[in-house]
Structure formats: structure tokens, C-alpha cells
C-alpha positions in Angstrom: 2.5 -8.0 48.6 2.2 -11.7 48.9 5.1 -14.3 48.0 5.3 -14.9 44.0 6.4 -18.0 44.5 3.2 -19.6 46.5 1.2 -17.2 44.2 2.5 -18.9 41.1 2.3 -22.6 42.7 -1.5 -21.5 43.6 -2.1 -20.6 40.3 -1.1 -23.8 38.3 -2.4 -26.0 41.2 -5.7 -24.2 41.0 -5.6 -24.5 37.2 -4.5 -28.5 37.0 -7.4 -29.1 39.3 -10.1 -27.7 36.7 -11.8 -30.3 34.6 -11.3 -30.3 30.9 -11.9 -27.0 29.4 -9.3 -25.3 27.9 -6.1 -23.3 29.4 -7.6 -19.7 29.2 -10.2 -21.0 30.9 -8.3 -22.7 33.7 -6.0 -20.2 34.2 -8.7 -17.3 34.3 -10.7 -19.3 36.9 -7.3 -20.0 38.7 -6.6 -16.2 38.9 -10.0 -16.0 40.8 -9.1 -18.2 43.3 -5.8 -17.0 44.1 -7.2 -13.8 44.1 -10.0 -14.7 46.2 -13.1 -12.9 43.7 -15.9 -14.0 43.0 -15.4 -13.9 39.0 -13.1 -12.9 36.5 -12.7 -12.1 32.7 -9.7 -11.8 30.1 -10.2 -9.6 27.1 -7.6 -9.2 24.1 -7.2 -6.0 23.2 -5.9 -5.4 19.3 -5.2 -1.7 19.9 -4.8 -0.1 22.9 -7.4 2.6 22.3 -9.9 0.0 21.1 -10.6 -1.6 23.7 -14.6 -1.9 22.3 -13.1 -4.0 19.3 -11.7 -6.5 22.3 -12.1 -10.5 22.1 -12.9 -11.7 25.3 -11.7 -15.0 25.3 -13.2 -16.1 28.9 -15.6 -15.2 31.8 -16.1 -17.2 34.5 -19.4 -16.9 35.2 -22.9 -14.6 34.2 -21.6 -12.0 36.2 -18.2 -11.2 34.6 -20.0 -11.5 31.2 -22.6 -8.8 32.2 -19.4 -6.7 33.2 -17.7 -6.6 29.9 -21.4 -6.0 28.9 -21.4 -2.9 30.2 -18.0 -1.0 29.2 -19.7 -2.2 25.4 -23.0 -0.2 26.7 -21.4 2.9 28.5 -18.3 3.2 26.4 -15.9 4.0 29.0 -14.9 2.0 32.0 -11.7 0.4 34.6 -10.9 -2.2 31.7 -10.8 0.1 28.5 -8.4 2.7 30.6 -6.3 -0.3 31.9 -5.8 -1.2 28.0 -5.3 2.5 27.4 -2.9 3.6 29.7 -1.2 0.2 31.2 -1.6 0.7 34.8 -3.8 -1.7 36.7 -6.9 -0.3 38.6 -8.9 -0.9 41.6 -13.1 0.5 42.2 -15.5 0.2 45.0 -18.3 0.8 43.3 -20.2 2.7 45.6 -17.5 5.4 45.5 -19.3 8.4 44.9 -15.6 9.6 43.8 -14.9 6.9 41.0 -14.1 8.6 37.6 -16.4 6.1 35.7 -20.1 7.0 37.4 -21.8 5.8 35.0 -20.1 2.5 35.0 -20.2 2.2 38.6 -24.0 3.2 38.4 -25.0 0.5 35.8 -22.9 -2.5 37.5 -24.2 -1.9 41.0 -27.7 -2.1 39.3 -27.6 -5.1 37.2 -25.1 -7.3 39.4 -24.1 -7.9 43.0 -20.7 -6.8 42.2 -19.2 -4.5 45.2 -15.5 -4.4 44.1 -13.6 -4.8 41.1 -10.2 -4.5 39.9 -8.5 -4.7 36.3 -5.0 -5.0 35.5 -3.1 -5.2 31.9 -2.0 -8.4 30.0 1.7 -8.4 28.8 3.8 -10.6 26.7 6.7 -8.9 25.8 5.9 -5.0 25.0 2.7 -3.5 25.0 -0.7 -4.3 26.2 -2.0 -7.7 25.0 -5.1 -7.6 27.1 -7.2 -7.5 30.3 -8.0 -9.3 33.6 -10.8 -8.0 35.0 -12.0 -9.4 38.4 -14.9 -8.9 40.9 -15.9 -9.1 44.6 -19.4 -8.9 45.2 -18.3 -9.7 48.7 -17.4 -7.1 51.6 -13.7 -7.0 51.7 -10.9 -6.7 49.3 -9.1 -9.0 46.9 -6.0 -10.8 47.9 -3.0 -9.2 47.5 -2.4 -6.0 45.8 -2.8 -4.2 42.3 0.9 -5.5 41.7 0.8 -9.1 42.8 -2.7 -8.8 40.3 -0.6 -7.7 37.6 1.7 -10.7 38.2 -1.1 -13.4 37.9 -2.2 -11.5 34.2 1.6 -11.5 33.1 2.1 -15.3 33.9 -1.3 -16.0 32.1 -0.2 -14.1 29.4 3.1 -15.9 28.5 0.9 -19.0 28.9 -1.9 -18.2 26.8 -1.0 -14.9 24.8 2.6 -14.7 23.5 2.3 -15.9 20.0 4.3 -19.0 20.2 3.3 -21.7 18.0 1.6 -24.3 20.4 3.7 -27.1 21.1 6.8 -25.4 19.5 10.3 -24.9 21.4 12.5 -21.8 21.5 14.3 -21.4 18.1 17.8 -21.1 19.6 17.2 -24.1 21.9 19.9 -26.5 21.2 19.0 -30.3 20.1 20.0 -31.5 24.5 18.3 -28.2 25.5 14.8 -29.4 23.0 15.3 -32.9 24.5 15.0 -31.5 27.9 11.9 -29.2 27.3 10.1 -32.0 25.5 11.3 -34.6 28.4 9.4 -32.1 31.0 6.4 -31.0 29.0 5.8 -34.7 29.1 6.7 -35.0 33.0 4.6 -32.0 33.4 1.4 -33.5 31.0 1.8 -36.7 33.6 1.5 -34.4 36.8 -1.2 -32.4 36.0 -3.0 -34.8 33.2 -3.0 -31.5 30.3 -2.1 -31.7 26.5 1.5 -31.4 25.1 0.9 -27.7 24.4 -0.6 -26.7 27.9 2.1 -28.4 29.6 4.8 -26.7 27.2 2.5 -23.1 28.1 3.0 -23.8 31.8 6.8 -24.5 31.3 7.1 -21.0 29.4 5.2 -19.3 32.3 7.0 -20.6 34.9 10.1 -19.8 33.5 8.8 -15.9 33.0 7.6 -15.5 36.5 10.8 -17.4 37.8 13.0 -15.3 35.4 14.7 -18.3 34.2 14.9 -19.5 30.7 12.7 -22.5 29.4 15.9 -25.1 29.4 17.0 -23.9 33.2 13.1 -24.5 33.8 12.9 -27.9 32.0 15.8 -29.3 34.0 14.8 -28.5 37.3 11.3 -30.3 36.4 13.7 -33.2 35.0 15.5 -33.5 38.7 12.3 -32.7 40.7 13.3 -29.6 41.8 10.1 -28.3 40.5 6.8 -30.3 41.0 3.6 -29.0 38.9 1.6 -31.7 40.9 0.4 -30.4 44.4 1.8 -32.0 47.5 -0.6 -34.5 48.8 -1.2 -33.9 52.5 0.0 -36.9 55.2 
């Protein structure tokens, strides 16, 4: 298991540093990076067992397209179980053992994909969606099925939760507002994002950090807690 807190600092430097685009986007080519694949997918899922009926809202590249492709073609694949039962999932696909051989079949003949690994999206209770990611590299991923599932939680309170963009909590008081607003717009300045994405990256932090949005907004306020990465000596 690697440390959360580099992980999540990975993350949002890796997404800052994307150019325009929009947060899904960054954050889903973030979790490639910090995950060390070579491409990655998120797919909402409106029911658990429908995971054909899924939105995906982003794929990094050709290759993570042609992989959601193909649990559309063969019907059954790491992904729609993920959705189904909650637990992330790793396959080397040429694992002669893998309980999805004709998935495993069709991937290793239309891309270079060796490895892939999928992992659930949640927002509060229940499955919101998918992050699927692939290697078509020797060697695994970094860190483990757990760490994986951290990454997808932390996008999903960004992206996923169903706040209203650009809204505060509702039982914020009027100093605790003040000080979220006072560090979404800090945070907009550090990483050059929109009122909402900064606000997004506030609620995330404050998930993976198990802190609430105010205790996250003030430590921003007294630079305790720097979106911006550290520029080297």
C-alpha cells in the first residue's frame, strides 16, 4: 500500500498540470499516472446490474475506448462485475484461469493491453461507477487494488456526488461559506481551474483527508495545504 497522502497530492498535481479539458477528464488521466497505466476509463453506472446501460464519461485514449467496447460486445466482463458486486478487480489477460475468457480473448486480440484492473466509484452508498485501467506494459500497476479504490473514491466526490457545482454545504455557517469560498478562490489561483473544480477538489480533499470542507478550507486559508506543486530549488 502506498501513502494516501502523496497519492492524493499526486493526483491533483497531475490533474492541475492538464491543459483545459474538463475535470473528469483530468482527474481520469491523473489516475493513470499515479497509477502508472497506460490508459484509463470511468463509466457511470445507473444500476448496478446494468452496467451495459453505463455512461462513460471519459477514456483516455483509443485503447480504453476499445475496452469498454468490448464488455458492450461480449456482455460480461472485470468492469460490469465490479459495478455488480463492489469489489475492485485485477486480470492478466493471458491467464488461462480468468473467469471472463472471452473478454480476455477479444482484448488481447484487438489491443496491446497485457493487464488491467477495475475498481468501483463511490460517493456516499452504492456504486456510482467504474475506473477501469490498463497496462499493456510488462509489470503491474502501482499500488494495490485498495490504494486503486482510493484514487476512484476521491474522483468520485469530485466529479460524482451530486452537489450542485459551485454550491457549499447547506449547514455551512455564513464564516464557515466565507472560508470555503475564500479557498476555492486560493485554490482556482494555484492551479488556474474554474470556481466549481476548485470547490470539487476542496470536497475531495476533505473526503480522502476525513476532514470536513470548513477544516479543509482553513488549512488552505493558512497554507497548511498547498494545491500548487512545490517548485524544485
Amino acid at each position: 500500500m502506498v501513502d494516501r497522502a502523496a497519492l492524493l497530492a499526486a493526483l491533483t498535481a497531475t490533474a492541475a498540470q492538464g491543459a483545459g479539458g474538463t475535470l473528469v477528464g483530468r482527474l481520469c488521466e491523473a489516475a493513470r499516472v499515479v497509477a502508472d497505466a497506460d490508459g484509463a476509463s470511468i463509466a457511470l453506472t445507473p444500476g448496478r446490474r446494468d452496467y451495459a446501460s453505463r455512461s462513460v464519461l471519459w477514456a483516455t485514449d483509443a485503447v480504453a475506448a476499445r475496452i469498454e467496447q468490448i464488455h458492450d460486445v461480449v456482455g460480461r466482463g472485470p468492469a460490469s462485475d465490479v459495478a455488480r458486486t463492489d469489489e475492485g478487480v485485477s486480470l492478466t489477460l493471458a491467464d488461462t484461469a480468468t473467469p471472463w475468457p472471452e473478454f480476455a480473448e477479444m482484448t488481447t486480440r484487438h489491443t496491446p493491453a497485457v493487464l488491467l484492473a477495475a475498481v468501483p466509484l463511490h460517493a456516499g452508498s452504492g456504486v456510482l461507477g467504474v475506473l477501469t485501467l490498463y497496462r499493456s506494459r510488462p509489470g503491474p500497476l502501482e499500488g494495490d487494488l485498495a490504494d486503486l479504490g482510493f484514487v476512484a473514491d476521491v474522483i468520485a466526490v469530485a466529479v460524482l456526488d451530486g452537489t450542485a457545482p459551485g454550491t457549499t454545504p447547506p449547514s455551512a455557517s455564513w464564516d464557515e461559506r466565507s472560508a470555503i469560498h475564500q479557498a476555492a478562490g486560493m485554490v482556482m489561483a494555484q492551479l488556474a481551474v474554474s470556481a466549481d473544480d476548485a470547490l470539487a477538489l476542496l470536497r475531495a480533499h476533505a473526503f480522502a483527508l476525513d476532514l470536513t470542507l470548513p477544516e479543509v478550507a482553513h488549512q488552505v486559508l493558512d497554507r497548511l495545504l498547498l494545491f500548487r506543486p512545490e517548485e524544485g530549488p
